[in-house]
C-alpha positions, 0 to 999 in steps of 0.5 A, a space after each residue: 104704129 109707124 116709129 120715129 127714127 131720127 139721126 143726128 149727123 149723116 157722117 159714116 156713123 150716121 149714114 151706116 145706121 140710117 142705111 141699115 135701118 131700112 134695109 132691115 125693116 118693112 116700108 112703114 114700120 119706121 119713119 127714118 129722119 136724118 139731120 145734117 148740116 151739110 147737103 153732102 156727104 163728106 168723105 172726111 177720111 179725104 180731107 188731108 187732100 181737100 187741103 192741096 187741091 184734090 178735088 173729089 166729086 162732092 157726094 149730095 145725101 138727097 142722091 146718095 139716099 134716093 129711094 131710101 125712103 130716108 128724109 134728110 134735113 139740112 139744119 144744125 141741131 141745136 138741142 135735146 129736150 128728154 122730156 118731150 123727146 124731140 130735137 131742135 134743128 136750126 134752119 135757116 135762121 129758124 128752128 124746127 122741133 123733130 119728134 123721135 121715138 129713138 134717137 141716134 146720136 152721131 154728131 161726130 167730132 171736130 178739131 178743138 182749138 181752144 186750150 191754146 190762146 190765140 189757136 182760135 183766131 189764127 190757126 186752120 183747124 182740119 175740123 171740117 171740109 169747109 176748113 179744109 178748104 180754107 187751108 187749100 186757099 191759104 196753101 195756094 196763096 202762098 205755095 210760090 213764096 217759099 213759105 213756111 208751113 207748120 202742122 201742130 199735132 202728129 197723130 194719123 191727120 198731122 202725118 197725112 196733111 204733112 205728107 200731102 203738103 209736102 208732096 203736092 208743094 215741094 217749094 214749100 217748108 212744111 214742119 210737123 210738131 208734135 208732143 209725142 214722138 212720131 209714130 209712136 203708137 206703131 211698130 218699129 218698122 212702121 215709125 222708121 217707115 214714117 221718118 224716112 218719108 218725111 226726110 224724102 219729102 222734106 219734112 222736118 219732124 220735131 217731136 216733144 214740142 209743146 205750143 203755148 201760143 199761135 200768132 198770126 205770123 208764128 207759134 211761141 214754143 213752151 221753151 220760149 222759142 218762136 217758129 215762124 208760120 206763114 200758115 198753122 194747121 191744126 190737127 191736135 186734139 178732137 173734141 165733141 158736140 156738148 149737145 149730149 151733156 147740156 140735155 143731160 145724157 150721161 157722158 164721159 169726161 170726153 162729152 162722148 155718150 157712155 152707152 151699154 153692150 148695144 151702144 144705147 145710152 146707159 141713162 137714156 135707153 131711147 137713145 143710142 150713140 154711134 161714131 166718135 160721139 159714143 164711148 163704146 168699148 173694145 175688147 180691153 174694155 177702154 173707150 173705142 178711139 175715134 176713127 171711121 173704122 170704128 164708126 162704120 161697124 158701130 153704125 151698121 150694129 146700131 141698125 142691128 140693135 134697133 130693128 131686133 128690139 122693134 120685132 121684140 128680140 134682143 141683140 147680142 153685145 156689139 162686138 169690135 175687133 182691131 184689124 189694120 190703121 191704114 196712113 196715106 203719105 202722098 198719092 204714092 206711099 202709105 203704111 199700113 199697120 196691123 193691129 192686135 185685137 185690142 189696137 196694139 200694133 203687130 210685127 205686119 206692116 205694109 209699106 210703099 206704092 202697095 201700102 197707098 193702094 192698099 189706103 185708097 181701096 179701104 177709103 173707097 169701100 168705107 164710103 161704099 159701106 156706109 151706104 149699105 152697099 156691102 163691107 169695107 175691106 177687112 182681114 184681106 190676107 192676099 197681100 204681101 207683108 213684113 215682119 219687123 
């Protein structure tokens, strides 16, 4: 009997699963269905240059998945339903119920705005490539009037948009605000690194800022400080799709899905959770942070699990090792941080033009591998490095 495969989201989770799936079993064991709802594959890992005008070449799933055998379906989940097990996916104003005898669940995960008042209405979230776009708008409307240009959040997707802007617009004031200070979770080498960039480019860091409000031409500070804001970019706080708690798959307190060692759901074992959407855990036994190095490996993995467990077998426990975070500052610089297993930082960095290089091999071959054509670059040791 032909089994149903459905996967929800067609990001580098999804993508690498429903690749690997059919790499690993015969025409006419499966039936693989993807839903998404955008016909393109978005190489989200790109998004800080969609926001100043770097074009890419837009990637259609219906190509990308051309020979496959892989349906795709354009539509917006909307649904679980446990009991008939199926799916509602919108469409057009309508909706469509898809059957499933396994589910994948890679929906991802999106930029929250709503903790802080007026953050909805007037600030640009980075959630998306239709935001991004939004943002390159807004940029290019103002790049000529000295404008001002604060990015909320200084984790890896502040720094980056913050670095690009800054770079690709140096008329512009860019300010990047954060809670934490800059760099923190890196080495030493590699926050100085990153503080001396932003002073060549003009960015002003300010860190232990708190925003308890965004207006339509400013952000009010928790000191009573206003900071004026031609345009807010907001890249703080990520949450997921609260499809998965409303059928009533166990989750986190995050909305992400708690799956065992094979990354299926601990109270819906039909069910597996792949990418920023599932609470797997690393070496050190905490959840894995979102990221497309963690997606790719647990999407692959997933495909593993599920073709063993249709031929009767058994897989071993998903295994996740920390390698590198790699940050792109501007088109010619970039650092990349080598990680201990468990995500701490090493005494390794690479820095400068190498370091950018070095980035746009790894975001090549991250959309490679969520294809299925070979692996993203892994513990590539040819490469010059320094210790702290």
């Amino acid at each position: 009997m032909t089994h149903h495969i459905v996967i929800l989201g067609a990001g580098y989770a999804g993508l690498a699963t429903a690749t690997g799936i059919v790499r690993r079993l015969r025409k006419g064991e499966v039936i693989v269905t993807m839903v998404n709802d955008s016909p393109f594959f978005v190489e989200r890992v790109r998004m800080h240059q969609r926001t100043v005008g770097q074009e890419r070449a837009e990637r259609s799933l219906a190509s990308l998945l051309t020979h496959t055998g892989i349906r795709v379906v354009i539509g917006r989940a909307s649904h679980v339903d446990l009991v008939r097990r199926e799916v509602g996916v919108r469409i057009d104003g309508g909706e469509r119920t898809l059957p499933y005898d396994t589910l994948v669940y890679a929906l991802g995960s999106m930029s929250s705005c709503s903790a802080v008042p007026g953050a909805a209405e007037h600030a640009l979230a980075l959630s998306n490539w239709s935001n991004a776009t939004k943002i390159r708008d807004r940029v290019l409307e103002v790049a000529g009037s000295n404008a001002d240009i604060v990015v909320v959040g200084n984790g890896a997707t502040g720094i980056e948009v913050a670095a690009e802007l800054a770079e690709s617009q140096p008329n512009l004031r860019v300010t990047l605000i954060g809670q934490r200070p800059l760099g923190g979770w890196l080495s030493k080498r590699a926050a100085r690194r990153l503080h001396r960039v932003c002073e060549r480019l003009g960015v002003v860091v300010r860190d232990d800022v708190i925003v308890t409000e965004v207006r339509h031409d400013s952000l009010l500070l928790d000191g009573g400080e206003t900071l004026a804001a031609d345009a807010a970019i907001w890249a703080l706080g990520f949450s997921v799709s609260p499809i998965a708690r409303e059928a009533g798959i166990d989750v986190d307190a995050d909305g992400r899905i708690l799956v065992d060692g094979t990354l299926r759901s601990t109270s819906h074992p039909d069910i597996y959770a792949v990418g920023d959407a599932g609470a797997a855990q690393g070496s050190d036994n905490r959840p894995l942070r979102m990221a497309c190095a963690t997606a790719i490996p647990m999407g692959k993995y997933a495909a593993t699990a599920i073709a063993a467990r249709l031929r009767g077998e058994i897989p071993r426990p998903f295994r996740f090792r920390y390698v590198f975070q790699c940050l792109s500052l501007g088109r010619r610089d970039g650092v990349i941080q080598f990680l201990h297993p468990d995500d701490h930082p090493t005494g390794f960095v690479l820095v400068g033009r190498p370091a950018a290089l070095y980035k746009e091999a790894i975001v090549r071959g991250a959309a490679l591998s969520a294809r299925g054509y070979g692996r993203p670059l892994g513990r590539l040791g040819l490469l010059r490095v320094r210790r702290d």
